[in-house]
Structure formats: C-alpha cells, structure tokens
C-alpha positions as CSV (number, residue, x, y, z in Angstrom):
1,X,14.2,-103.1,20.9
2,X,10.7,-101.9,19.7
3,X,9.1,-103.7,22.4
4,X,11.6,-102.6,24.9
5,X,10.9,-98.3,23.8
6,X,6.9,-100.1,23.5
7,X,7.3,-100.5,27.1
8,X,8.7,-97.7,27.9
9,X,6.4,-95.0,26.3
10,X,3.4,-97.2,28.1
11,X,5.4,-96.6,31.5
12,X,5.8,-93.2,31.0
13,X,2.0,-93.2,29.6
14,X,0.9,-94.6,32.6
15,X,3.1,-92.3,34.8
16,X,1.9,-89.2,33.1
17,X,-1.6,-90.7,34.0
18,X,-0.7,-91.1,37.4
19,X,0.8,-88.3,37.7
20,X,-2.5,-86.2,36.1
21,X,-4.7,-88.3,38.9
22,X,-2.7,-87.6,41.5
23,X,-2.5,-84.2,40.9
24,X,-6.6,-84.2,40.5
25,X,-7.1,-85.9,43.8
26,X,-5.1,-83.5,45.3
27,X,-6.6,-80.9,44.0
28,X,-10.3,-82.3,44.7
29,X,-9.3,-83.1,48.2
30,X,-8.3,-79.9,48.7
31,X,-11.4,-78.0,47.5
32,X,-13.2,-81.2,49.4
33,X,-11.1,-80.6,53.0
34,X,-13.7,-79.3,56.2
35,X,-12.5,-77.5,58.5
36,X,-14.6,-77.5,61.7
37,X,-15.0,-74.0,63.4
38,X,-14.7,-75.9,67.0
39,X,-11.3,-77.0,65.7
40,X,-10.3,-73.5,65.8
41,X,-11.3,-72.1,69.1
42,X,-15.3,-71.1,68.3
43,X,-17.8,-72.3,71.1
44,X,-21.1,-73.6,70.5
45,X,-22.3,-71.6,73.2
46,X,-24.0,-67.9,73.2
47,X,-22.0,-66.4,75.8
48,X,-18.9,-66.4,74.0
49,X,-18.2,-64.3,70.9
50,X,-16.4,-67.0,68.6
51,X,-15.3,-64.1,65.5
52,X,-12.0,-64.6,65.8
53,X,-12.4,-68.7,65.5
54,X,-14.7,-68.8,62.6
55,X,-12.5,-66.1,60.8
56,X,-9.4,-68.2,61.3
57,X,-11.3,-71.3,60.1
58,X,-12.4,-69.2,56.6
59,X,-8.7,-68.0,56.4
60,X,-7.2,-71.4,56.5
61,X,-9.8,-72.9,54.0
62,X,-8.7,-70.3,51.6
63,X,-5.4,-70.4,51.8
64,X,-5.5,-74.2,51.1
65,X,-7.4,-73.5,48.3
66,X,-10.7,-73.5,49.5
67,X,-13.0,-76.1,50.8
68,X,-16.2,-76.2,53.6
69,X,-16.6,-74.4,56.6
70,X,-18.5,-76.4,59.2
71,X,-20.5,-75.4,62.3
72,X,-21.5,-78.4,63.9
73,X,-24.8,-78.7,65.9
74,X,-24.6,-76.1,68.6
75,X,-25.5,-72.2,69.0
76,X,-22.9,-69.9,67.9
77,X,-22.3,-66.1,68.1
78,X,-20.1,-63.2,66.1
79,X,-19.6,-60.3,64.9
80,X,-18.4,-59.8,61.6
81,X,-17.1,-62.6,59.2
82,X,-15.8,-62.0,55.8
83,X,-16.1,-64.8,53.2
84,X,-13.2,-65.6,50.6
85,X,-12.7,-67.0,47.3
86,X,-13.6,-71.0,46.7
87,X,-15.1,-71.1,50.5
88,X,-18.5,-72.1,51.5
89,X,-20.1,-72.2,55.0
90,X,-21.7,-75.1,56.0
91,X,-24.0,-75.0,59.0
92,X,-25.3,-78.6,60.2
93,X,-29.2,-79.2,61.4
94,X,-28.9,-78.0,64.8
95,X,-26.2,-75.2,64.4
96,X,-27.3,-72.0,64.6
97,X,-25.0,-68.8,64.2
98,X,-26.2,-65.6,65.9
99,X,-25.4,-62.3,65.4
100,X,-23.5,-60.4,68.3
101,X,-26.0,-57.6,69.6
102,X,-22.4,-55.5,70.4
103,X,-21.2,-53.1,68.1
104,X,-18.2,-53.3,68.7
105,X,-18.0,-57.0,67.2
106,X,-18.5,-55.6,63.6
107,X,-15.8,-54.7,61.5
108,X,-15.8,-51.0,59.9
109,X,-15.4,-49.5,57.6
110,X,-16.4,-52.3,54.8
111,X,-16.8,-51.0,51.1
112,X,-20.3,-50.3,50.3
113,X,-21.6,-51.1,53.4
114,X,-22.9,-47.9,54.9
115,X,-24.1,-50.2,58.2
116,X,-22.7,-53.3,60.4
117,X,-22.3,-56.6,58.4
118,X,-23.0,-60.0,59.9
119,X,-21.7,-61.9,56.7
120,X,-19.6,-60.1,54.1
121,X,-17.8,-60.7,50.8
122,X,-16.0,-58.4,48.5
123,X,-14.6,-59.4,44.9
124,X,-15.1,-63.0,46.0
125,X,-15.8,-66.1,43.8
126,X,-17.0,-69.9,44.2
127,X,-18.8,-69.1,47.7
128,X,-21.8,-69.9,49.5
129,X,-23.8,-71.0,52.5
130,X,-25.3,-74.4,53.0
131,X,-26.5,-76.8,55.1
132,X,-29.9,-77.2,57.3
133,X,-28.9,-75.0,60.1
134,X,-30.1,-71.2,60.8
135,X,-28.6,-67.9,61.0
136,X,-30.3,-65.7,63.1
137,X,-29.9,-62.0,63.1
138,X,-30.9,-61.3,66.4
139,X,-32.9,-58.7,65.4
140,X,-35.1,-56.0,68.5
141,X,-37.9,-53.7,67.5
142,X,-39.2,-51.1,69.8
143,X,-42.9,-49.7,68.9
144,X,-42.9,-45.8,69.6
145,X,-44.9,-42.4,68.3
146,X,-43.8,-41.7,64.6
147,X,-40.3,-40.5,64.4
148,X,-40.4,-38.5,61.0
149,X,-43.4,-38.7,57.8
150,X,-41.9,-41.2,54.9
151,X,-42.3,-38.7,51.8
152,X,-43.0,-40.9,49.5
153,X,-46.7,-41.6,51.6
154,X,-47.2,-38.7,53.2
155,X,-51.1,-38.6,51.5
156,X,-51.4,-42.2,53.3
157,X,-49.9,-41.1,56.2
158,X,-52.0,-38.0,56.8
159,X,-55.2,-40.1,55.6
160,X,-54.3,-42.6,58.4
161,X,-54.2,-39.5,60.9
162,X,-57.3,-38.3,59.9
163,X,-59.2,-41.8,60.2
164,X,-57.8,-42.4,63.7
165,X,-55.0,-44.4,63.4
166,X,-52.3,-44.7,65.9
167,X,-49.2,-43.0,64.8
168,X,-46.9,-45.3,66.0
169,X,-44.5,-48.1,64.9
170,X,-41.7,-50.4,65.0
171,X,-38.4,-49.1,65.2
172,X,-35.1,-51.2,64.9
173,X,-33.2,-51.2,68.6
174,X,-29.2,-50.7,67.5
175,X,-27.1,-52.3,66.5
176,X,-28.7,-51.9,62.8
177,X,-26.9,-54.9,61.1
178,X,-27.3,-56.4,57.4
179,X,-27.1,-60.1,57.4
180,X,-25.3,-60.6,54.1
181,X,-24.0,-57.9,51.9
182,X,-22.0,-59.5,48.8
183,X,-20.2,-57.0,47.0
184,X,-18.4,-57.8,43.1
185,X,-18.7,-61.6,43.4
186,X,-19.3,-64.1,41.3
187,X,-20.6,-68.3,41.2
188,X,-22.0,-68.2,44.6
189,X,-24.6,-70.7,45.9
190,X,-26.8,-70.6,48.7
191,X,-28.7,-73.7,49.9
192,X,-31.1,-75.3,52.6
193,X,-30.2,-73.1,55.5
194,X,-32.7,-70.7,57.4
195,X,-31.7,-66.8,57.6
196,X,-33.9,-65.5,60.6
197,X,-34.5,-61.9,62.0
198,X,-32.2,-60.0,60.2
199,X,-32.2,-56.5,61.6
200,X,-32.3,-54.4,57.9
201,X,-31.9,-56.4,54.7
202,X,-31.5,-59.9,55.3
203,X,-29.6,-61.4,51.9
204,X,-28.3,-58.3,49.4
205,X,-26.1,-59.3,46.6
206,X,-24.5,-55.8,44.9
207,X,-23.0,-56.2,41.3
208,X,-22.6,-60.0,41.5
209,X,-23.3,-63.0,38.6
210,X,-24.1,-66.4,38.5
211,X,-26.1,-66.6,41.7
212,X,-28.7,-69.9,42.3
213,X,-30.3,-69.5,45.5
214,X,-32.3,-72.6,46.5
215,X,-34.4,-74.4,48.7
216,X,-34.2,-71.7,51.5
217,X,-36.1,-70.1,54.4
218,X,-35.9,-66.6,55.3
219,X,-38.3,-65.0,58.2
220,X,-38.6,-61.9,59.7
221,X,-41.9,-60.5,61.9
222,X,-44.7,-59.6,59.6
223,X,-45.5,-57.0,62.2
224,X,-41.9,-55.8,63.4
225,X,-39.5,-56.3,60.6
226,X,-39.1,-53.2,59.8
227,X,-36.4,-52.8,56.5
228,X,-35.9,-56.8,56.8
229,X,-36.3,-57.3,53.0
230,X,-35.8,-60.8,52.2
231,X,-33.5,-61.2,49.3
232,X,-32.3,-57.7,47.8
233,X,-30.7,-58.4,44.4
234,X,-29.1,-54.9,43.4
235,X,-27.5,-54.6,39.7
236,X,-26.8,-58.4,39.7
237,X,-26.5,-60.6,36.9
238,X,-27.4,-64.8,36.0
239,X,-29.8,-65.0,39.0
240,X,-31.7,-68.2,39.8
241,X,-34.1,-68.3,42.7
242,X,-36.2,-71.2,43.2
243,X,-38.0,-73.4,46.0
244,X,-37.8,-71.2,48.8
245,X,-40.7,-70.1,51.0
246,X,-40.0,-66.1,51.9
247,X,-41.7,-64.6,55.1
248,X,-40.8,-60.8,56.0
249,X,-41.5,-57.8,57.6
250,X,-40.8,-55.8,54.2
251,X,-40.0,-57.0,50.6
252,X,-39.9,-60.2,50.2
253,X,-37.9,-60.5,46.4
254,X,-36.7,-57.1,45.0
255,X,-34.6,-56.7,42.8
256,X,-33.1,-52.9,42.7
257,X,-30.3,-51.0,40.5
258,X,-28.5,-48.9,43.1
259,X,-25.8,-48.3,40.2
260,X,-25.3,-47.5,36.5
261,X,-24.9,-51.5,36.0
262,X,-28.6,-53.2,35.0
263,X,-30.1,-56.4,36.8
264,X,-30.8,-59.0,33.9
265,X,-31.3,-62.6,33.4
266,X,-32.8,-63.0,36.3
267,X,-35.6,-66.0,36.9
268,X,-37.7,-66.6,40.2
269,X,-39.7,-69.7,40.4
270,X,-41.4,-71.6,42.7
271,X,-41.2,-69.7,45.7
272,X,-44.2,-69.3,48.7
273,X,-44.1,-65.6,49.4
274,X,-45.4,-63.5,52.5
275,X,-44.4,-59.5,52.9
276,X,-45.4,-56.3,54.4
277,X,-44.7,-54.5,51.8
278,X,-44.6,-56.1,48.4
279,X,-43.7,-59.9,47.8
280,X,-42.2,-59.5,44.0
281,X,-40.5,-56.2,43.4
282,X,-38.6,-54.1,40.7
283,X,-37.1,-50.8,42.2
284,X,-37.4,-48.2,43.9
285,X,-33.8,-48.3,43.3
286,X,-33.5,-47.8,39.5
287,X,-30.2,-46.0,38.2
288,X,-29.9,-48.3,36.2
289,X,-31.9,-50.9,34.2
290,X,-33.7,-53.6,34.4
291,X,-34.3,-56.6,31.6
292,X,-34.9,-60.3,31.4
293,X,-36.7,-60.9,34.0
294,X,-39.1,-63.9,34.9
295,X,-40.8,-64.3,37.6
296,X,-42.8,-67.8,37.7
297,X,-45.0,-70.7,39.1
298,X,-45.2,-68.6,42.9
299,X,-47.1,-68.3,45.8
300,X,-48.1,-64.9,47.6
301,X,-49.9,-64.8,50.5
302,X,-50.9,-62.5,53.0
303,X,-49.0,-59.3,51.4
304,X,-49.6,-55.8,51.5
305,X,-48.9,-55.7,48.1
306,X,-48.4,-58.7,45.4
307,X,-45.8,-57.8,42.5
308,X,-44.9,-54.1,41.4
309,X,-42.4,-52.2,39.6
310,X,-41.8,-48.7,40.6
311,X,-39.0,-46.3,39.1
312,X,-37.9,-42.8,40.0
313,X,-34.4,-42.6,39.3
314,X,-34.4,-42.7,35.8
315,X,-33.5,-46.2,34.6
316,X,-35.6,-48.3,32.1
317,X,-37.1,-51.8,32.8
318,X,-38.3,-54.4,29.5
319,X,-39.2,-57.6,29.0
320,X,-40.4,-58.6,32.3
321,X,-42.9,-61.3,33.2
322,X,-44.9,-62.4,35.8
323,X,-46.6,-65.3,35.2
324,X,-48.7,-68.7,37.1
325,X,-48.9,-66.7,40.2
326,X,-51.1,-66.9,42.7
327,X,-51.6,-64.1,45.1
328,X,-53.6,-63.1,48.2
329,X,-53.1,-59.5,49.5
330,X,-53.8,-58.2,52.9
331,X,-53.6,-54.2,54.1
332,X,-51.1,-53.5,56.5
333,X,-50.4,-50.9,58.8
334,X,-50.3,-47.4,57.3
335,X,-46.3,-46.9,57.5
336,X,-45.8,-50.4,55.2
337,X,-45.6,-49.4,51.3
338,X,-48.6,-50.9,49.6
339,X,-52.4,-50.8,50.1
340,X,-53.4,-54.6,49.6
341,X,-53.1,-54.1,45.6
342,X,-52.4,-57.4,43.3
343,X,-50.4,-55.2,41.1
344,X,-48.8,-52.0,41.0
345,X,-46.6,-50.3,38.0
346,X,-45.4,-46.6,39.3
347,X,-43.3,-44.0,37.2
348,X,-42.6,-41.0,38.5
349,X,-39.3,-38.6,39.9
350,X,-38.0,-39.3,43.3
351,X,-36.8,-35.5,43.2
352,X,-39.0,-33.8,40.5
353,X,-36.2,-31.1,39.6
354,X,-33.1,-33.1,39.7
355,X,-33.7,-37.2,38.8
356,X,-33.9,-38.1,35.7
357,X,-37.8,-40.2,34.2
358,X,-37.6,-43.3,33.3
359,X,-39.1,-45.8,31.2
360,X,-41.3,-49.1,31.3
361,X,-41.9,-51.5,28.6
362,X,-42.8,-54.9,27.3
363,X,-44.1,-56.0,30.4
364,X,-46.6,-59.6,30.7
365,X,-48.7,-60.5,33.8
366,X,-49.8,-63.6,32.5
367,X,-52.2,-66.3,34.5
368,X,-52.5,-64.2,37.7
369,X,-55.2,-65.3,40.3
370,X,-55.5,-62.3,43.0
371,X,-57.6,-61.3,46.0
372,X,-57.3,-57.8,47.3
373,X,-58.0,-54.9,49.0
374,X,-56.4,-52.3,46.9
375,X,-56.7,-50.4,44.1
376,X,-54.1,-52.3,41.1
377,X,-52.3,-49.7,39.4
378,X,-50.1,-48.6,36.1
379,X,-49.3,-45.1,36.5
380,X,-47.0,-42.5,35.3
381,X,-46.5,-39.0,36.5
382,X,-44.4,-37.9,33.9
383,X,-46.4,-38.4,30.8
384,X,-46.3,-41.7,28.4
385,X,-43.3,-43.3,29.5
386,X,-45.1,-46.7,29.8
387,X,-45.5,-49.1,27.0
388,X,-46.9,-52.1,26.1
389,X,-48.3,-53.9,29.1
390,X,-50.0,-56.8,29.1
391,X,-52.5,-58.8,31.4
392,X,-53.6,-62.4,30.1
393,X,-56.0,-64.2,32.1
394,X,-55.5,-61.9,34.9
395,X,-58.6,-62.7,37.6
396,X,-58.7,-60.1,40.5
397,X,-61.3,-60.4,43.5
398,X,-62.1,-57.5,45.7
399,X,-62.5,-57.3,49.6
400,X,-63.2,-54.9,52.2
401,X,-60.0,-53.0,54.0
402,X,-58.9,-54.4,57.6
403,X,-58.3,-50.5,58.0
404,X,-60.3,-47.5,59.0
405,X,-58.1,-45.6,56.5
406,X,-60.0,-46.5,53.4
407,X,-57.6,-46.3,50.0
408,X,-59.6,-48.0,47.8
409,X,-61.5,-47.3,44.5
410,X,-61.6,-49.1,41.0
411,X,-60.1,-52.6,41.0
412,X,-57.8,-51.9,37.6
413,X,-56.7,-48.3,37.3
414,X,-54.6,-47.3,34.5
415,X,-53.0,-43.7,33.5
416,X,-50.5,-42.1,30.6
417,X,-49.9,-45.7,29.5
418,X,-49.2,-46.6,25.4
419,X,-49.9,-49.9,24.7
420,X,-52.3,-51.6,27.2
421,X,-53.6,-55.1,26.4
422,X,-55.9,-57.0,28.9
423,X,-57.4,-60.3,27.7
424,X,-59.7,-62.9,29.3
425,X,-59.1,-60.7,32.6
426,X,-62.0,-60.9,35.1
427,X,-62.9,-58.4,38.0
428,X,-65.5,-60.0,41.1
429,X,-66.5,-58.0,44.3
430,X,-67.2,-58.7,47.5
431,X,-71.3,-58.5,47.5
432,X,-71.9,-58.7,51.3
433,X,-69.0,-56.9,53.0
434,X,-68.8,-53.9,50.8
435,X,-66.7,-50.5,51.1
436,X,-68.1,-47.3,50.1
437,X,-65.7,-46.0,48.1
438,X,-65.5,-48.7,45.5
439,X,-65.8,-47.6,41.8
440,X,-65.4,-49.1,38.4
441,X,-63.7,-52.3,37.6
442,X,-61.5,-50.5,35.1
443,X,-61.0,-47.2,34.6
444,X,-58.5,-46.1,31.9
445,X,-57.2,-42.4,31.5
446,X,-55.2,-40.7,29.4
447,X,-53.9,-43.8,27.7
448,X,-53.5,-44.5,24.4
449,X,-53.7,-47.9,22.3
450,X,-55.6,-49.9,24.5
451,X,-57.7,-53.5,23.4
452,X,-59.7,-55.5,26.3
453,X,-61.0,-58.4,25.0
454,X,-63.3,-60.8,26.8
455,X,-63.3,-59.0,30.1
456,X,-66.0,-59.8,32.6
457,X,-67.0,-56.8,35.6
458,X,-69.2,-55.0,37.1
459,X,-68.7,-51.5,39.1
460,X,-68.1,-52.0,43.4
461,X,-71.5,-51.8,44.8
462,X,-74.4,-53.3,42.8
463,X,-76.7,-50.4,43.7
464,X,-74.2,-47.8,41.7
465,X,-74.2,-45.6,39.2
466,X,-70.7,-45.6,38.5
467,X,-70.1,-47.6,35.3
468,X,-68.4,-50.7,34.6
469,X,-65.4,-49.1,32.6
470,X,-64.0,-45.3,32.1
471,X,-62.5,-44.1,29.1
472,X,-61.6,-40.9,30.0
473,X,-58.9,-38.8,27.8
474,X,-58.0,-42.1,26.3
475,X,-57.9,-43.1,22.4
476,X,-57.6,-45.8,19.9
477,X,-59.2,-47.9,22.0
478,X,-61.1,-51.7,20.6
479,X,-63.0,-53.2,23.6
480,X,-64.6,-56.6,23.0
481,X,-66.3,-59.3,24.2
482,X,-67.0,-57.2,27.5
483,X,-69.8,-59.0,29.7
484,X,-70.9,-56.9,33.1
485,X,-73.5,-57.7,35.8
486,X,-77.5,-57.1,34.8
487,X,-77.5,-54.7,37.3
488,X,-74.9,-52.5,35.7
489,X,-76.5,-49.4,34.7
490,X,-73.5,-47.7,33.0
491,X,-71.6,-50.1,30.9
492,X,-69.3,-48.4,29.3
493,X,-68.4,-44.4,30.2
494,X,-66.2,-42.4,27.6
495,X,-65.2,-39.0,28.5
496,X,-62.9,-36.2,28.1
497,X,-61.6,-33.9,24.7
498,X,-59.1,-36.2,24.1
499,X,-60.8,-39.4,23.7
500,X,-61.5,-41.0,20.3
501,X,-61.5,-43.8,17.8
502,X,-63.0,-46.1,20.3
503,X,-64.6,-49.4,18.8
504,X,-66.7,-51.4,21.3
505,X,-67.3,-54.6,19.6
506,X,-70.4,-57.3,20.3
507,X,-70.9,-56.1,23.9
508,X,-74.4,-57.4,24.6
509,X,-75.7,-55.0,27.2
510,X,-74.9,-52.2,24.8
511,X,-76.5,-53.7,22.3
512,X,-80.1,-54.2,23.9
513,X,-79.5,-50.5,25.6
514,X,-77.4,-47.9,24.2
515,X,-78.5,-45.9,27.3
516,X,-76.1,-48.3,29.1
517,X,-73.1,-46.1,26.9
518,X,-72.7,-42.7,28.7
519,X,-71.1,-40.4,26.1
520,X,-69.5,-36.5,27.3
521,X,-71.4,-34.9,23.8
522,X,-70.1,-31.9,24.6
523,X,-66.8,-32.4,24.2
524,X,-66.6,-35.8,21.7
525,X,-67.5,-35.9,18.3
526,X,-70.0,-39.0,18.0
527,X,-67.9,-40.5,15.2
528,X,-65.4,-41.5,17.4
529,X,-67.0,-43.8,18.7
530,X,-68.3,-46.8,16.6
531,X,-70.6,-49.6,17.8
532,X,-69.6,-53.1,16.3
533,X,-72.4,-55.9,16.6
C-alpha cells in the first residue's frame, strides 16, 4: 500500500513537472514566435506604403503575448508604426525600412508628440529594435537665406554678418518627422541596427527606465542635419549606452529634462562621437534635474563642440563625470551651437523675468585629451550658482578657426564659479598658425575657492603681453606648481577690488622675477597676496 500511494505522489510529482514545463515552453515559445511582416501583406519594395502590414504584424505579436517582428532582406516603406508591450522589431542585414515622405501616412494626434512619428510607443514595456538592418528617415534639406535670428546666438550670428559670412542654411523640406519618440516605457533594448537621416531627432526616449542601447549606428549629414540629434534621452531613468559610433548633424548624446521628472543613473561608455553641435550634452532642456551621470572611455571627433552642460530653466545637475575622453573639435558654420570648445558649462535664464536659475555642482572632467578652436567655458549669468568643478589631467591644444568669424580668446575661461579645482591640466598653442585674438590660458573671474596645481601654459601668441593666468575679482585662491613658457612676460595677473587671499606656491618664474606678477595696487591690499617658495 505505501508503495502503491509512493507511486502515486511520484506520478502526480512528475505530472505537476510536466505540467510546469509545458506551461513554460508554451510560454517561451510564445514570447519566442516571429512573425514575418511579408506574411502580412508588407512589400519589400519602395513604391508601396506597407503601414497597414507591419502594424497588423505588431498587433498580432502582441496579442499572442509578444514575440519578434521580422523584416526580411528587402527595402520597406511606412508611415507610422506604434510599438506594443513584450514586442521587438527585428530588421535582417539587408532590410531597410523607410520613412514615407507623405504626410498623410502619419498618424495624429500622438501624445507628446508635437510632430509626425516614424516609430512610436506609449506606456509600453519589454520592446525594442534589433537586428543588422537600417531605418532610414528619408530625410531632404533645402539651403536658403536665413529665415529668423536663433536668440540664444544672436551675438554669433550678427558677428558672422559682420565678417562676411553667408547668411544662409539648411532647412528641413516637410514632412518634419521624428524617428522614434518613446513615451512612459520601460525595459526596452535597442541593438545592432543603423538609424539613418532622421529628419528632427532621430532616437528620443521621454520619461522611460531601464533602457541599454548597444552596438548601434546612427548618421545624419554633418552639413545638413539640421535638428537630427542622435539619441535625445529626456527625464529618463537606468540608461546604458555603449559601443556605438554616433555621426549627426546636431547633438550627438543629450540628455534633457523637458519635465519636472530628473534624468539619473545614466552611464555612456565606449562610444565614437561626431556632431555639429555638441557630441556629449546635459540640457538646454532642464525643468527638472539631472544626477548620476557618467559619461566614459569615448571618442569625439570632428565636433563643434565636445561635452557641455547648459541650464536655463531652472533645474539642478550633480555628480556628473566625464572621464577617459578623447576629443577633437572643429568650428562649424555660424547657425550650429558651439564654437569648436572642448568644454562648455553655461547657467543662465532662458527668459530673464520669468524662468526660474538653476544650479550646477559636483561635476569631474577627469583624463580629457582635447584639440580646439574655442574658447572652453564655466559660466554663470546669475551669480554663484556653480559649485565644485573639477578638471584632472585635463590637456587642451589650441588651433586656428576654419572661420572668418573669429570667437576665440583664452583657452580655459571661468566666471561666478565656487569651488574650481584644476590639477595636472596642461594648455599648448598652435605656434605657427596663430589667431590674433588669443589671450591667456586661464583666466578666472569672479570665482571664489579656486586651487590649480601643476598646471603648465603660456598666453596665445608668444610675442604677448597678456599673461599666463588672470585672477580678476576672484579670492581664496592657492596656485601651485604653475610652469609657463620663458617667453611669458606676465606670469601670473591678479586684479580687481574683490580679489584676495591668493597663495602662489613654488612657481619658478615668479621666483627669479617678481616683475613676472602684475598686481592692480590700487585697488588690492598687498597682503593678500602671499608668495610661497
């Protein structure tokens, strides 16, 4: 009798197992199931708009519980396609998807989407795009006289006017169409395919988490692509971006805050970067904030601007750090944003009366090798509201503009700033192909807190009098181990009623010549500034 109920409980046992496994095959083979797009009426041709086919394909997947998408080699073309929960798009080498260039393919209106959508999710989850195929926005760009001034450079713009630039460029040629807009998902992956000529922003996420993007190309026309950021990452959460190699006609990585909602725990690594406008980016978008955030181990080449962090809507960024980045900057044509600058923190109001300032804090550049052609930057406009930067072994080289429209002066420029730390940073210039403008390698004003230790740099043109470093309006200042060029005839200059208690510490040049230390006696008591051998 025991043996017999023995033998029973292990049948029922192994029934229960059974029954478990079956159930988790099942399950697996439907979240494993591909449906093919061709199976559902799309084309792999471009002369026939296959929307409805690839919808119905998604729709299926989804209501069998979810699965893979997959677009076979061929060239396809839509309008509008809305991804849903557990389903992920799978384009083979060879398949490329198009973007219709008829507006009446997309589907309106689409929450938070204030344009046409090629690829669009809302409140989805488990989704993604993968594969080694391409999909290609389709983009046109017209190059006309300048429609309207951008506010925000109006001083570059008229300075562009003034040297003789042409005021003309690229304009989009409608349909204006994002190439993914994800709004309020979550656990989405995107992998190995190309994203092409988007028209405006190529890949924006808005209020998603868990996100790995991987191993991806995304190009737009360094000359044309206007507003074709590469990957726009706006009050996002759990971000990882890695391995992909980013070419664009504006932002390349930027990560905004559009709502109350902050973008944190973020890391970019390993990524070959080339922009018109900035190739790592915080803002200008910033409602909300911004904090732990790494980016890491990158390439930037050929950008109008390397990494930055500009707010003016009142949100606060911390504990942000750039580090093991290469970068070469190259000036672009006066309507991009940037000025061939490594570097570039910017604080201000986007409208003085009504937004609200915000802050910046605990920031690292760490192990940043640069060549420029702009000035690098950390600036407020509304008084001390930056804190505690950092630059570690930051080396920046100088070279002359491509541009008549000369922008131009010291290489490191720092204002209203509390807290800045450079160490074993290193300024070179250009010797033969000089520009006239150049000034010193660092000129600090109205900061407060500041130590440079083991800095090496010399002012722009040898022949100068302009010195090495400004102090002007700054205070509590220890500068160490600072070693410029013989020819340097002002090492240090300190200037301005409100400088004082500044310690220069075993600086050689001073100490053979204290003519080389130019001191505004009118204004600053000599005790505050003491000479350390």
């Amino acid at each position: 009798m025991v043996n017999q109920r023995l033998s029973s409980c292990l049948i029922h046992v192994l029934l229960a197992i059974f029954i478990i496994s079956f159930s988790a095959s099942s399950v697996a083979q439907i979240n494993d199931r591909v449906y093919n797009v061709q199976d559902f009426g799309a084309l792999p041709d471009t002369h026939s708009i296959s929307t409805n086919s690839i919808q119905a394909a998604i729709d299926s997947c989804y209501r069998q519980g979810g699965g893979t998408v997959f677009f076979p080699a061929g060239s396809y073309i839509s309008g509008t396609i809305i991804l849903k929960d557990n389903v992920v798009l799978h384009l083979e080498a060879e398949a490329t998807l198009y973007a219709s260039r008829n507006i009446d393919d997309y589907r309106a209106p689409l929450q938070d989407a204030t344009r046409p959508v090629f690829i669009y999710a809302n409140g989805a989850k488990n989704i993604g795009v993968k594969g080694l195929g391409e999909i290609n926005g389709n983009a046109r760009r017209v190059y006309e006289d300048l429609r309207k001034v951008d506010y925000f450079i109006e001083d570059i713009t008229e300075n562009a006017r003034n040297a003789g630039v042409e005021m003309k460029q690229y304009y989009v040629v409608p349909p204006d169409v994002a190439m993914f807009i994800f709004y309020n998902c979550q656990d989405i992956t995107m992998e190995g395919v190309s994203l092409v000529e988007s028209s405006f922003w190529t890949l924006h996420m808005i209020r998603c988490q868990r996100i790995l993007i991987q191993n991806m190309s995304i190009y737009s026309s360094l000359e044309k692509g206007v507003n074709a950021d590469g990957i726009d990452m706006n009050s996002c959460r759990d971000v990882t971006i890695k391995n992909c190699k980013i070419t664009t006609g504006d932002d390349a990585i930027v990560l905004k805050t559009r709502y109350d909602e902050p973008c944190e725990n973020i890391r970019v690594s390993n990524c070959v970067l080339s922009s018109s406008s900035t190739a790592l980016k915080l803002g200008t978008e910033s409602f909300g904030d911004f904090r732990n955030i790494r980016f890491e181990n990158c390439k930037v080449l050929n950008s109008n601007r390397g990494l930055s962090i500009v707010v003016r809507d009142g949100g606060t960024v911390e504990n942000v750090t750039f580090s093991n980045i290469s970068i070469e900057c190259k000036r672009r044509h006066f309507n991009w944003w940037g000025n061939g600058d490594p570097i570039w923190i910017y604080l201000t109001k986007k409208y003085p009366e009504k937004s609200k300032a915000g802050y910046i804090k605990d920031i690292v550049f760490e192990n940043i090798s640069a060549n420029g052609m702009g000035t690098s930057r950390i600036e407020s406009t509304e008084g001390m509201r930056i804190e505690n930067i950092q630059l570690i072994n930051v080396n920046i080289e100088m070279y002359q503009e491509d541009y008549p429209d000369k922008r131009a002066d010291h290489a490191i420029y720092a204002s209203s700033v509390n807290g800045l730390i450079l160490k074993n940073c290193k300024v070179t210039w250009d010797e033969e192909n000089t520009e006239e403008k150049w000034g010193s390698a660092l000129y600090i004003s109205r900061c407060s807190e500041v130590v440079v230790e083991n800095f090496l740099g010399r002012q722009g043109l040898i022949d100068s009098d302009i010195p090495a470093i400004v102090l002007s309006n700054t205070s509590n200042v220890s500068i160490e181990n600072f070693v410029s060029d013989p020819s340097t005839k002002t090492v240090v200059a300190v200037n301005g009623p409100e400088s004082k208690d500044i310690t220069l510490i075993n600086i050689q040049q001073l100490r053979n010549d204290q003519k080389r230390l130019s001191v505004n006696s009118e204004v600053i008591e000599k005790q505050s500034i003491q000479l350390i051998r």
